[in-house]
C-alpha positions, 0 to 999 in steps of 0.5 A, spaced: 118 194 665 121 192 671 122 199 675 126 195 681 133 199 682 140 196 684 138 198 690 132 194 691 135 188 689 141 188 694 135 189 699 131 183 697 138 179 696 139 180 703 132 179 705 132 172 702 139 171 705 136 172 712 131 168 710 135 162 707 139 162 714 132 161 718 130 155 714 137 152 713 137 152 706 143 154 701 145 161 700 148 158 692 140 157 691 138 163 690 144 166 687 143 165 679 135 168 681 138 174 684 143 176 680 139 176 673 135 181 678 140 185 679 143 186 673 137 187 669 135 193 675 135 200 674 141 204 677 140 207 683 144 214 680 139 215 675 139 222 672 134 227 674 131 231 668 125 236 668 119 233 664 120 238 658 127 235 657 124 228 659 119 229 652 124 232 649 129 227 649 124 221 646 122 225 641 130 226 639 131 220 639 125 218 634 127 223 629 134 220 629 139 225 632 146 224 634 147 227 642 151 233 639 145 234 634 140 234 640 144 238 645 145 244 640 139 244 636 138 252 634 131 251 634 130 249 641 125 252 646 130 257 650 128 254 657 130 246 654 137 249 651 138 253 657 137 247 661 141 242 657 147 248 656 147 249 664 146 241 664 150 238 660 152 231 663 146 230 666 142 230 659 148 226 656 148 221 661 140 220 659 140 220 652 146 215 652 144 211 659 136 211 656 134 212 663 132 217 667 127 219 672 123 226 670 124 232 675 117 232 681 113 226 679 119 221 680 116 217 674 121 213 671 123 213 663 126 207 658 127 208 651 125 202 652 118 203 654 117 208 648 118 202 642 
């Protein structure tokens, strides 16, 4: 999985343009490279969700809940409900986004890593 950020990939466009111009070469060169880089990089605004929220979505989203299922499950732990009521777009955007990053480690987390 790639963990490059928008971000990063603006940087290395820049970085490769600076380098581009030093050796004469042209810019269009590298234009199709950086720009599959780009689209495929993960976006800068990320949400941010606590890990227990983080363990909570992916095992949601194994069972098949629907986004409203999952962010009114009566059977949740208090801390996790009170933290997706409180928190509500956050925990809306990650669930449809499929990305977030967790809350003190910075790990980043893809549905797609989970299959």
């Amino acid at each position: 999985m790639n963990y490059e950020t928008k971000r990063n990939v603006f940087e290395d466009a820049l970085r490769a343009l600076e380098e581009f111009g030093e050796q004469g070469s042209s810019w269009e060169m590298a234009y199709d490279d950086l720009s599959a880089c780009y689209a495929a990089a993960l976006p800068d605004d990320m949400p941010v969700i606590p890990k227990v929220v983080s363990e909570y979505i992916k095992d949601a989203k194994a069972s098949h809940y629907e986004l409203l299922d999952a962010m009114t499950k009566w059977t949740l732990d208090q801390p996790v409900f009170d933290w997706i009521h409180d928190n509500s777009d956050t925990f809306a955007r990650a669930w449809l986004d499929g990305v977030w990053r967790v809350e003190g480690t910075g790990e980043f987390v893809t549905l797609e890593d989970e299959k």
